[in-house]
RODO-2510 file (C-alpha; in nm, 4 decimals, decimal comma):
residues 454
     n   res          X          Y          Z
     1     x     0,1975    -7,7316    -3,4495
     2     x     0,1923    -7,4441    -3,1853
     3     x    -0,0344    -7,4564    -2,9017
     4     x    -0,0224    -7,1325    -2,6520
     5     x    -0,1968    -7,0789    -2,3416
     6     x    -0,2724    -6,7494    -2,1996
     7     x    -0,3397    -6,7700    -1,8262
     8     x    -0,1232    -7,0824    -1,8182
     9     x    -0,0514    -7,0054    -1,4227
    10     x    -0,4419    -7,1364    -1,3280
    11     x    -0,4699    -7,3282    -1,0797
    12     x    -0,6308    -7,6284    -1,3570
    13     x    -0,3411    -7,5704    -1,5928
    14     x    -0,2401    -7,9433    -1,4763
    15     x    -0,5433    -8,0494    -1,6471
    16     x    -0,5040    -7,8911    -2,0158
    17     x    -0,1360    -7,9642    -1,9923
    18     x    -0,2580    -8,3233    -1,9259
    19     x    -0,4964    -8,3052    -2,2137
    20     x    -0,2928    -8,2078    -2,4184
    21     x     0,0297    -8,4347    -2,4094
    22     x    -0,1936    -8,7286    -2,4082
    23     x    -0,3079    -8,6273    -2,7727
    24     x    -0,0375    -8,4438    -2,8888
    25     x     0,1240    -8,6945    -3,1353
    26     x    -0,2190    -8,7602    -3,2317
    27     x    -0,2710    -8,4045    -3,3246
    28     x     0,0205    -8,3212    -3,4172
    29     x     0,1217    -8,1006    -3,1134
    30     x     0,4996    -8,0535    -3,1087
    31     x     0,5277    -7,7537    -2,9291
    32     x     0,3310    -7,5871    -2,6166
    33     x     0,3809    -7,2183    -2,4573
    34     x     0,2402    -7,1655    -2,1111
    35     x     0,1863    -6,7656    -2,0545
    36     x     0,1086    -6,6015    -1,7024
    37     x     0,1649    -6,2551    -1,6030
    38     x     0,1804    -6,3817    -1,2721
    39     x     0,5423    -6,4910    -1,2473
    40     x     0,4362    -6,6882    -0,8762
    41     x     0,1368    -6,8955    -0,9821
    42     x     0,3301    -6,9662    -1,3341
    43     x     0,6504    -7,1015    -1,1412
    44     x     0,3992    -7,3278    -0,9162
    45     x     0,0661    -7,4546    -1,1385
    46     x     0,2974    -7,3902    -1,5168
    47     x     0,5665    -7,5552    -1,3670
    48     x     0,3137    -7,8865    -1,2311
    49     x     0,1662    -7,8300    -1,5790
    50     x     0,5512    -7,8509    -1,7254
    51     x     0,5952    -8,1686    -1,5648
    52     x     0,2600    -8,3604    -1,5901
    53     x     0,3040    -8,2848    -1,9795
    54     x     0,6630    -8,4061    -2,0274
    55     x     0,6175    -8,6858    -1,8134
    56     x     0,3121    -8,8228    -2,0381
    57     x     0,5512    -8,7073    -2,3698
    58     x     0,9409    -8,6083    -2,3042
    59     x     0,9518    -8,4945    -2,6551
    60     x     0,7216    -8,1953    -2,6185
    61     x     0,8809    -7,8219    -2,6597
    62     x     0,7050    -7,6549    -2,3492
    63     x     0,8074    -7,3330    -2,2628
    64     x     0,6811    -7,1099    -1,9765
    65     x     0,6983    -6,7560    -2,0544
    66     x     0,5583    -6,4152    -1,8941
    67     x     0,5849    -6,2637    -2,2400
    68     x     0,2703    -6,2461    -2,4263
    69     x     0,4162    -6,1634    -2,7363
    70     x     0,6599    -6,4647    -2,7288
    71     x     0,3881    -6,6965    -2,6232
    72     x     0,1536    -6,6284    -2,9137
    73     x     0,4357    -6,5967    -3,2103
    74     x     0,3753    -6,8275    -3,4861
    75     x     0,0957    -7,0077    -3,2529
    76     x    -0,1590    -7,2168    -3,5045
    77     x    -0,3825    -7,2057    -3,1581
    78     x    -0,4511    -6,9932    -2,8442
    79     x    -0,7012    -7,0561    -2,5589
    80     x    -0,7238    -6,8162    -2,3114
    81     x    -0,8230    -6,8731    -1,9542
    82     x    -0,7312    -6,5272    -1,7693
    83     x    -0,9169    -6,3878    -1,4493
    84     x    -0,7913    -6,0167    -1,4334
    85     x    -0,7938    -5,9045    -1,0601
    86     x    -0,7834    -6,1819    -0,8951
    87     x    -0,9810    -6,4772    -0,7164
    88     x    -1,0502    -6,1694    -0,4346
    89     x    -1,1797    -5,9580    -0,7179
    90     x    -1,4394    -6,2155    -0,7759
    91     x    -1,5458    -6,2260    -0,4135
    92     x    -1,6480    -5,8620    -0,4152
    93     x    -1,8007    -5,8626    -0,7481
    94     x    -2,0239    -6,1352    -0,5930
    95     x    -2,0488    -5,9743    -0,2651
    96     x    -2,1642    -5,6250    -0,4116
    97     x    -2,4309    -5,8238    -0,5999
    98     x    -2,5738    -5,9956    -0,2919
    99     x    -2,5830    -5,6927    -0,0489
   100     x    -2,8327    -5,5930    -0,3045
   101     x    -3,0297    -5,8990    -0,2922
   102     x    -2,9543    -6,0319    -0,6727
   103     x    -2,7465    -6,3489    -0,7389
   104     x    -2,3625    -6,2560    -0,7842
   105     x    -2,2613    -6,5613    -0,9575
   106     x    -1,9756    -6,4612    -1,2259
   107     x    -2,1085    -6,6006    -1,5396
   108     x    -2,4885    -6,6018    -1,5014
   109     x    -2,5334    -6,3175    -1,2481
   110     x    -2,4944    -5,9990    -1,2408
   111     x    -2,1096    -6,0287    -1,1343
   112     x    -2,0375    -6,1450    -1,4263
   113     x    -2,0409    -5,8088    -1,5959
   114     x    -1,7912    -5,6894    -1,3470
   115     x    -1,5688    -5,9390    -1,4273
   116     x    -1,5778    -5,8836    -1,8300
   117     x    -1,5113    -5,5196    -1,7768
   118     x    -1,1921    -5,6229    -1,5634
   119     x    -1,1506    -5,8773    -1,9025
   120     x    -1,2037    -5,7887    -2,2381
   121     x    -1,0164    -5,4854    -2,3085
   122     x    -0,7307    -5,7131    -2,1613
   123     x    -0,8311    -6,0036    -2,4491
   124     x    -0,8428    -5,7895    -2,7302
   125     x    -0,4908    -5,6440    -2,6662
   126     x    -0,3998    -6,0227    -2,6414
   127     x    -0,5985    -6,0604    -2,9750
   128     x    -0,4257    -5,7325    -3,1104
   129     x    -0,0737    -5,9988    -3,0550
   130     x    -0,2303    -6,2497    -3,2023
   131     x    -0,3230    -6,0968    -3,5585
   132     x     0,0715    -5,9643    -3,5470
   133     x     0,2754    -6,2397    -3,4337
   134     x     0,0971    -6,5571    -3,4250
   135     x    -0,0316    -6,7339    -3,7922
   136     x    -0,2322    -6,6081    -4,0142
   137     x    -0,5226    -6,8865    -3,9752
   138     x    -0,4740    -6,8910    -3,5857
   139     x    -0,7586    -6,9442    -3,4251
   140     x    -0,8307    -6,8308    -3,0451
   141     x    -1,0357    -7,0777    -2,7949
   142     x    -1,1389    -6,8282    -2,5145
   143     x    -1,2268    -7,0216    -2,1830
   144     x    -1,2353    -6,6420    -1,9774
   145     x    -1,5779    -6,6009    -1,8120
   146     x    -1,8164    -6,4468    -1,8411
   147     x    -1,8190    -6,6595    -2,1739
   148     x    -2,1028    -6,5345    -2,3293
   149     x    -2,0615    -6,1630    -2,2542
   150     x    -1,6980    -6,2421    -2,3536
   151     x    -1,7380    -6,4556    -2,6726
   152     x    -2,0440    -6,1560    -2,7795
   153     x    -1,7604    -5,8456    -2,7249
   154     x    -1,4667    -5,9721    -2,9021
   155     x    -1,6845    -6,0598    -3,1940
   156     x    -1,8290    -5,7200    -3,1779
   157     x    -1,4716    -5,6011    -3,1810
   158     x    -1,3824    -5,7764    -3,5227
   159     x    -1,1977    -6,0553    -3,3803
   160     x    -1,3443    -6,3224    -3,5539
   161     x    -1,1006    -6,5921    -3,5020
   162     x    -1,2377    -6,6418    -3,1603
   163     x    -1,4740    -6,9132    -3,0693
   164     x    -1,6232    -6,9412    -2,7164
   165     x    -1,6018    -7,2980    -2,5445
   166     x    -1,6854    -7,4313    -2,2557
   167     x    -1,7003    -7,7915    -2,0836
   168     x    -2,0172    -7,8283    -1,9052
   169     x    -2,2391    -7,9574    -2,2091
   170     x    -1,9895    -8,2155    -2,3176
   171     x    -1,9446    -8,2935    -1,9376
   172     x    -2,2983    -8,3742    -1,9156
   173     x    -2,2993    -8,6076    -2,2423
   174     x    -2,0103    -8,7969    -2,1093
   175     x    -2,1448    -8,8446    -1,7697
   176     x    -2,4369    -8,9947    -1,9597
   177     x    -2,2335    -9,1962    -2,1398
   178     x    -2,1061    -9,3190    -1,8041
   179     x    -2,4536    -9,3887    -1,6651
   180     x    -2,5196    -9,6043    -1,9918
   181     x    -2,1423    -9,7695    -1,9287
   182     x    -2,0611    -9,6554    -2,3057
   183     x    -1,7474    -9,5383    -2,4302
   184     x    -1,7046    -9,1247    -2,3378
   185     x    -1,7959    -8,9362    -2,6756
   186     x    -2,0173    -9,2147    -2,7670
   187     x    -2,3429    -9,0153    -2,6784
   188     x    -2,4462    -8,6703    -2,8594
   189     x    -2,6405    -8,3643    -2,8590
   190     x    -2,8471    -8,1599    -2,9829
   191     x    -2,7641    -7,8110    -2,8140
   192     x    -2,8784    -7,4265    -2,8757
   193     x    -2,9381    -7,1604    -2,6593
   194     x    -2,6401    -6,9511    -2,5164
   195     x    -2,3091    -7,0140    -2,2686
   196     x    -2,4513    -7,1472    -1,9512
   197     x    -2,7888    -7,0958    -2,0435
   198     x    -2,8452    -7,4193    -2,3329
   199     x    -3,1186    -7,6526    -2,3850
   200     x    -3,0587    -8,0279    -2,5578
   201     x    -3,2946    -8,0373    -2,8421
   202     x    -3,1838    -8,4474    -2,8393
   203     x    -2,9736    -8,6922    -2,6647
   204     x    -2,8749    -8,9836    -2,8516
   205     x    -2,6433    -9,3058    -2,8247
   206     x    -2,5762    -9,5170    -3,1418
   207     x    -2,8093    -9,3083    -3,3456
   208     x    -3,0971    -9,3609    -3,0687
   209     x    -3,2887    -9,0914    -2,8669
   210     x    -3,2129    -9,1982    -2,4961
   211     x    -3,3535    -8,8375    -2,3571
   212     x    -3,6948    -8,9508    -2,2959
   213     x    -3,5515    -9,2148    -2,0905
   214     x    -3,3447    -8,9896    -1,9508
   215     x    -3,5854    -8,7419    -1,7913
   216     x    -3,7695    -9,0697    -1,6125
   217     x    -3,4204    -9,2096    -1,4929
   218     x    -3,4216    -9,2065    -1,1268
   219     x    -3,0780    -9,2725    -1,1651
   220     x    -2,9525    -8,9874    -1,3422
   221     x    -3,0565    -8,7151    -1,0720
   222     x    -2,8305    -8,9143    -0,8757
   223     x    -2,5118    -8,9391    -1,0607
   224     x    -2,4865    -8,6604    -1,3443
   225     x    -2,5777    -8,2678    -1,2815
   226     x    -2,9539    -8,3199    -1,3615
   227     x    -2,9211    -8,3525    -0,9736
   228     x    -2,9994    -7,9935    -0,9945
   229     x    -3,3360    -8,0207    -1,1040
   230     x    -3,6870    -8,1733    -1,0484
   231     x    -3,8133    -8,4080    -1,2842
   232     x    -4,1314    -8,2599    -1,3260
   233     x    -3,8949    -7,9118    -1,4659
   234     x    -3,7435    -8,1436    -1,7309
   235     x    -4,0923    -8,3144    -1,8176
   236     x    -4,2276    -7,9680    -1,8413
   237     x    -3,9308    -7,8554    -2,0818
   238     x    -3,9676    -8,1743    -2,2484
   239     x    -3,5613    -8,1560    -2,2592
   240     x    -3,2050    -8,1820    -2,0383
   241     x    -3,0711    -7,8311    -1,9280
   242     x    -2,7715    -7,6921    -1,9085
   243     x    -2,6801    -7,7209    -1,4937
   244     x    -2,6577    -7,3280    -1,4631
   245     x    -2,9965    -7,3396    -1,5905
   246     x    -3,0783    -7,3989    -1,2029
   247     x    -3,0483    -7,0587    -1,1304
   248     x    -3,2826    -6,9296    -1,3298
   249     x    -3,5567    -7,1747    -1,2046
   250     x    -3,4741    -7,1972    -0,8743
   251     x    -3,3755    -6,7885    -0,8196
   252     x    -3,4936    -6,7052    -0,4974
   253     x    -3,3821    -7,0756    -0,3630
   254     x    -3,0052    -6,9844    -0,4920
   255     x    -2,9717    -6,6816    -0,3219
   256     x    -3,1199    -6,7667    -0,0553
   257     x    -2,8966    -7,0606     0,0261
   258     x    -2,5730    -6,8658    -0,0657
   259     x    -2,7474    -6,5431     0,1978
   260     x    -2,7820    -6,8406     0,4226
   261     x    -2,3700    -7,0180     0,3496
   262     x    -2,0667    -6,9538     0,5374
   263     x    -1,9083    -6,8608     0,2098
   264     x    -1,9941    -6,7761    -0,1487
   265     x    -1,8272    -6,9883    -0,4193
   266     x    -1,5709    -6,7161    -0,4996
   267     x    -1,4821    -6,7466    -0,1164
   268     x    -1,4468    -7,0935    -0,1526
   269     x    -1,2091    -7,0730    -0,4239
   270     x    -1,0204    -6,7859    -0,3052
   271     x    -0,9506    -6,9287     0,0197
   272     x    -0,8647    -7,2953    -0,1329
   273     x    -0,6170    -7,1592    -0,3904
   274     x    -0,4735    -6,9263    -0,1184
   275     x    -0,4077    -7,2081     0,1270
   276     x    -0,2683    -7,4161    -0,1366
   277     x    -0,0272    -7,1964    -0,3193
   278     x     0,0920    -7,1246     0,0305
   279     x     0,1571    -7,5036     0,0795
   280     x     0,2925    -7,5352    -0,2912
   281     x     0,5064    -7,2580    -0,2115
   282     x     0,7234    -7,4491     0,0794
   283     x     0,8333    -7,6811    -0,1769
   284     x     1,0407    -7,7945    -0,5258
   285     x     0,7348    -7,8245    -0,7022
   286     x     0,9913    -7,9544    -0,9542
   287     x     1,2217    -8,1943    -0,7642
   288     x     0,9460    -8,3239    -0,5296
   289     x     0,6286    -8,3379    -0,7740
   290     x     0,4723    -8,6326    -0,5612
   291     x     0,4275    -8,4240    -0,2479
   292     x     0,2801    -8,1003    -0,4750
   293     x     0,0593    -8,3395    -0,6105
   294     x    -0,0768    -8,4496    -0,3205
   295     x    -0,1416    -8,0943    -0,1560
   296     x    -0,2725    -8,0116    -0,4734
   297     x    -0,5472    -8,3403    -0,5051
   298     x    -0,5723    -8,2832    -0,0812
   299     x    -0,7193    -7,8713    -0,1939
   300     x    -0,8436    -7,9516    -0,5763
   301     x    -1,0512    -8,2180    -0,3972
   302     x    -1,1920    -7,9790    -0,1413
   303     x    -1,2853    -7,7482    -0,4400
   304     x    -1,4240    -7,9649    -0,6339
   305     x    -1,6161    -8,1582    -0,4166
   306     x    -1,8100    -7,8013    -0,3220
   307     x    -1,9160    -7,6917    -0,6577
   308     x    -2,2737    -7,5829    -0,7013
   309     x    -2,3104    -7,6777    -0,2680
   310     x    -2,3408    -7,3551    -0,1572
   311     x    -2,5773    -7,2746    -0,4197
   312     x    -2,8097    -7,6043    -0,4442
   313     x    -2,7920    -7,7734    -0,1049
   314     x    -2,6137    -8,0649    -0,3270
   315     x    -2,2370    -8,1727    -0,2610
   316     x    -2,1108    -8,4166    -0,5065
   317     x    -1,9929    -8,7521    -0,3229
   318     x    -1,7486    -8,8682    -0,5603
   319     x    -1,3886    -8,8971    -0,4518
   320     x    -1,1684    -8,6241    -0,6714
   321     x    -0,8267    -8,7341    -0,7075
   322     x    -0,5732    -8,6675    -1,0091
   323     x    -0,4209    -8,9764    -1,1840
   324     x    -0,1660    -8,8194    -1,4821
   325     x    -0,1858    -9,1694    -1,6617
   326     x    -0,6017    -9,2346    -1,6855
   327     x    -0,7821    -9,0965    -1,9749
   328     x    -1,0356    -8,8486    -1,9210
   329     x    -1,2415    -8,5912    -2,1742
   330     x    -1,0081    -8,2924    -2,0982
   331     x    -1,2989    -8,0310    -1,9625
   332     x    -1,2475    -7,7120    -2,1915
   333     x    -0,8971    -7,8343    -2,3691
   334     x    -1,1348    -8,1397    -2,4862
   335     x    -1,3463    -7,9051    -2,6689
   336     x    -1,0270    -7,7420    -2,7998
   337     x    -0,8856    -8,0477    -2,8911
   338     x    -1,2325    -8,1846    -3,0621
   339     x    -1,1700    -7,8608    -3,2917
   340     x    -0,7889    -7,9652    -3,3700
   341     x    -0,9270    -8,2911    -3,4357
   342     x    -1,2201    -8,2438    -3,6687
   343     x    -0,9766    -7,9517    -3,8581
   344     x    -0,7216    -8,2431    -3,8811
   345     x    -0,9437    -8,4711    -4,0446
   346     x    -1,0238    -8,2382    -4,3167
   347     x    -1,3715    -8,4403    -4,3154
   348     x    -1,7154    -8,2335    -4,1177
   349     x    -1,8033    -8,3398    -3,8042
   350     x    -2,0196    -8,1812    -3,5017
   351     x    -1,9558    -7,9984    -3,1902
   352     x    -2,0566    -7,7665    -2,9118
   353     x    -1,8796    -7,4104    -2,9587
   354     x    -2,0035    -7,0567    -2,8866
   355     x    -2,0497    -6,8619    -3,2190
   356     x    -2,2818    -6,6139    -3,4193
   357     x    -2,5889    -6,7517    -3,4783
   358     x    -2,6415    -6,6696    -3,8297
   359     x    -2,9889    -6,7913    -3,8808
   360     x    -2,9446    -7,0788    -3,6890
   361     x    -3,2292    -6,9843    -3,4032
   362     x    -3,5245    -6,7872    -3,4941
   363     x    -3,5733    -6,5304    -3,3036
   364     x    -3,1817    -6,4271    -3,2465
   365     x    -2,9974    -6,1838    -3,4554
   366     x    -2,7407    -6,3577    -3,6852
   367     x    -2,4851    -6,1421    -3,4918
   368     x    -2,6163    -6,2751    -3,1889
   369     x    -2,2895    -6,5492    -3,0304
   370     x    -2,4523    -6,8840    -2,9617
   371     x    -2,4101    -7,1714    -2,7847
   372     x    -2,4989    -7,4445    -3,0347
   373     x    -2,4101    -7,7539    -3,2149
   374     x    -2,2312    -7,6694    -3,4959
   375     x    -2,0777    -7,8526    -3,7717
   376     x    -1,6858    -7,7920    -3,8208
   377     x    -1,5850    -7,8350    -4,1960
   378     x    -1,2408    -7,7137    -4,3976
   379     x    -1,4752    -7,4500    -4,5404
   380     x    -1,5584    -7,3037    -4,1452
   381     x    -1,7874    -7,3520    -3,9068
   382     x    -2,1577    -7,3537    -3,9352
   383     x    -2,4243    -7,3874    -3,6565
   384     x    -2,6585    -7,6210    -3,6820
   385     x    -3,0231    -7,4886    -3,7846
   386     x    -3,2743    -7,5145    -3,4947
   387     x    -3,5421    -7,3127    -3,6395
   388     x    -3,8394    -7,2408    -3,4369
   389     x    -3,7721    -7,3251    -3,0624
   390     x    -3,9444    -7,3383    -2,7681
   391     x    -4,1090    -7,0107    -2,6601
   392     x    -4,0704    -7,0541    -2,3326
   393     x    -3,7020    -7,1613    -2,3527
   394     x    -3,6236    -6,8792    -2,6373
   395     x    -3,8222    -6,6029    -2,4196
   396     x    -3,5239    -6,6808    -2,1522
   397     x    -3,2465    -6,7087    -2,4018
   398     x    -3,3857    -6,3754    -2,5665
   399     x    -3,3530    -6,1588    -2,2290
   400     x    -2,9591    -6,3132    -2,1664
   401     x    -2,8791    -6,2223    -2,5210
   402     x    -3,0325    -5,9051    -2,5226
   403     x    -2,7772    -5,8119    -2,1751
   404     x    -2,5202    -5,9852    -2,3508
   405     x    -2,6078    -5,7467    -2,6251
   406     x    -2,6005    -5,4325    -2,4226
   407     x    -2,3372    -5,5375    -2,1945
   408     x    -2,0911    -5,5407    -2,4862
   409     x    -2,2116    -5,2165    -2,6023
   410     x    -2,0802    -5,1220    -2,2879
   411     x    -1,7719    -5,1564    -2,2655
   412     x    -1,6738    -5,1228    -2,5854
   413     x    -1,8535    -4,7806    -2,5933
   414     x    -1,7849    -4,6915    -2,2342
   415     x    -2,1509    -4,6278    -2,1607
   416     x    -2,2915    -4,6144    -1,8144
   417     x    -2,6422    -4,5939    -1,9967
   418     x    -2,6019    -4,8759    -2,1292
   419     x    -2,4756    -5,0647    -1,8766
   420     x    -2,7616    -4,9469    -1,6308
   421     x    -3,0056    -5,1073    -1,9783
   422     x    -2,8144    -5,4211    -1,9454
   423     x    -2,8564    -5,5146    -1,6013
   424     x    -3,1896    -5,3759    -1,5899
   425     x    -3,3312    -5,6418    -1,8337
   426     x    -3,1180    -5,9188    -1,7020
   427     x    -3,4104    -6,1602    -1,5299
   428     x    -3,1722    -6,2396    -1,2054
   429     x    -3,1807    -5,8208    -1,1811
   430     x    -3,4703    -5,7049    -1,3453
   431     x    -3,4912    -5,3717    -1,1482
   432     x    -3,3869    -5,0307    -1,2882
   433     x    -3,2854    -4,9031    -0,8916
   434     x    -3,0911    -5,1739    -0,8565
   435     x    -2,8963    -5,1826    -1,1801
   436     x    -2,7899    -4,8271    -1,1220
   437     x    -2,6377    -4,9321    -0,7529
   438     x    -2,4822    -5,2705    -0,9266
   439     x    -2,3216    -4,9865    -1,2461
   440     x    -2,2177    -4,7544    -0,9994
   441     x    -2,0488    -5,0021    -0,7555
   442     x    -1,8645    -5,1753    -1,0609
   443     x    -1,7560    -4,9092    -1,2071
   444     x    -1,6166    -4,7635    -0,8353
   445     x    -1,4812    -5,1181    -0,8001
   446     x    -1,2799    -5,1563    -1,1217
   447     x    -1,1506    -4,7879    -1,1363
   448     x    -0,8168    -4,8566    -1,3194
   449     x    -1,0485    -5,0594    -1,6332
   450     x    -1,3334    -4,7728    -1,6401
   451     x    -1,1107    -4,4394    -1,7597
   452     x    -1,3286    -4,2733    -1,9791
   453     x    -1,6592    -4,4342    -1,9030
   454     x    -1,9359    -4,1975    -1,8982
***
């Protein structure tokens, strides 16, 4: 079996490399393609990757390639993980957003429409490789954010070998499976709504329905990402949210502790992977891996420790360090490899993917992509069916889809009108005015995407 990875320069391509050799005789992995069009990062982070991966199984095939085409031939599996522009591209789509007092954050503000115009025309050309060169049954795992806007326009486009995935619900389950000292995968949910913007129905371990418990647990606002919220929120809700659900509760307290930061998050990051590959770049990343790995854990550490800090007041404690040999959950290339698994099996079994709803929430168009437990079976994949929901959580989930809606209208139609419609309804916009300054801005900013736009 073929795995490719597109964007396998990233900065976390140590991780999914990781992820993968550990399970690859498991799964039946015998051959992985790292792909970056960035020939520097790719001979830094692919070649780390390269060597965390043969040195967990010498008797991979890994190949590191700048040729798409190459990369995806005969591939039974793709994920994608590409950020077009640039970490400084991020830092003024975020920056334009603030200096017109709305949150910029890339996947649940408005910079994340920005960032999928940089994106998705450059997906579906990868898709357009994919549906020539790589198996027929391939299936594409796309990791790019915006991840809902994303997952919603190449589905729009036809590409319906793509499934949208993401790591933060499954993180959350297995840091509760940590708080209850339980084997990781041991606890479940019950999840719908959409990418970075999901609601857990249930929470159980061994069949049992801990998220009662878990709402009173003084304990878990300490040591998983509930930390984000009050308890009196999740009583309200009557249910666990999704961490970026924070800033849509908390609005005006996000943006006004990123106003108030020395640096948005895309700052952060830009100026952490810009002082590392610097470092990285002084050295055989190859013949001395011990001293790469220790710049990288010294600026990985720095980055991780910071996530969500500028935003919520709240730094995470814990020590981050990489260990090659420990096992871990594998963050997005665990959901991939949940997929490979249950397909594997050739027996059902459930998991968190993004996907069209089909019925699944009332309330949603079937068309509508999902973030939802689904069932994974030879004959496809089904979502689970939720019904009636919440009103209160589907009134929410109904103004993100309907943006996501109009956002990939779009691009794919090249329409500033509806564009401006998008970001007007978005709740973390929800001004006409200012959608027109945030369309016009974009569409200055990204100049070599927007050819034709009108």
């Amino acid at each position: 079996m073929k795995l490719a990875v597109i964007g396998g320069g990233g900065v976390r391509s140590m991780f999914l490399a990781k992820s993968l050799a550990q399970r690859s005789d498991e799964l039946g992995i015998s051959s992985l393609c790292f792909m970056d069009n960035d020939e520097t990062k790719l001979n830094i982070y692919g070649r780390m990757a390269k060597k965390t991966a043969l040195y967990i199984n010498p008797e991979l095939d890994f190949e590191l390639t700048t040729d798409a085409k190459a990369a995806v031939e005969n591939a039974d599996y793709v994920i994608t993980t590409i950020r077009e522009g640039g970490d400084e591209m991020r830092v003024r789509d975020e920056r334009i957003a603030l200096s017109l007092g709305v949150l910029g954050q890339e996947t649940t503000g408005a910079a994340g429409f920005s960032f999928a115009i940089r994106s998705i025309n450059v997906l579906a050309e990868y898709c357009e490789l994919i549906k020539k060169y790589a198996k027929p049954d391939c299936k594409v795992f796309n990791f790019t954010n915006p991840a809902g806007v994303v997952s919603q326009t190449l589905r729009d486009m036809g590409y319906d070998f793509t499934y949208g995935i993401c790591d933060a619900p499954s993180g959350m389950l297995n840091s509760f499976a940590k708080l209850y000292l339980a084997p990781e995968g041991s606890v479940k949910g019950e999840v719908y709504g959409l990418n970075h913007l999901s609601y857990f129905k249930s929470i159980t371990l061994d069949g049992r329905d801990i998220m009662p418990e878990l709402i009173e647990n003084d304990e878990a606002y300490e040591k998983t990402d509930m930390r984000y919220f009050e308890k009196d929120l999740l009583r309200d809700r009557g249910c666990v949210l999704n961490e970026y659900l924070y800033y849509f509760y908390y609005r005006e307290k996000a943006l006004s502790n990123i106003l108030n930061a020395d640096k948005t998050r895309g700052e952060q990051i830009c100026e952490i992977n810009k002082a590392m590959t610097a470092e990285l770049k002084k050295i055989d990343v190859e013949n001395d891996f011990d001293t790469a790995l220790k710049i990288f854990e010294k600026w990985y550490g720095e980055r991780e420790n910071n996530y969500m800090a500028s935003e919520t007041g709240v730094k995470r404690t814990v020590p981050w360090h990489f260990d090659i040999n420990q096992k871990d959950s594998g963050g997005y290339a665990g959901v991939a490899l949940r997929f490979i698994e249950i397909k594997n099996s050739q027996k059902p079994d459930s998991m968190i993917l993004c996907v069209p709803n089909g019925g699944a929430i009332e309330g949603l168009a079937d068309s509508d992509v999902v973030e939802i437990t689904c069932d994974v079976t030879p004959d496809g994949v089904f979502p689970h069916r939720f019904g009636k929901v919440d009103e209160e959580n589907l009134e929410i989930i109904r103004r993100v889809k309907i943006y996501e809606r109009l956002a990939s209208m779009a691009i794919r139609e090249k329409s500033v009108k509806a564009a401006v419609e998008a970001l007007t309804l978005h709740p973390l916009v929800n001004s006409y005015s200012i959608a027109k300054q945030l369309v016009g801005q974009y569409l200055d900013l990204n100049k070599k995407y927007t050819e034709g736009w009108k």
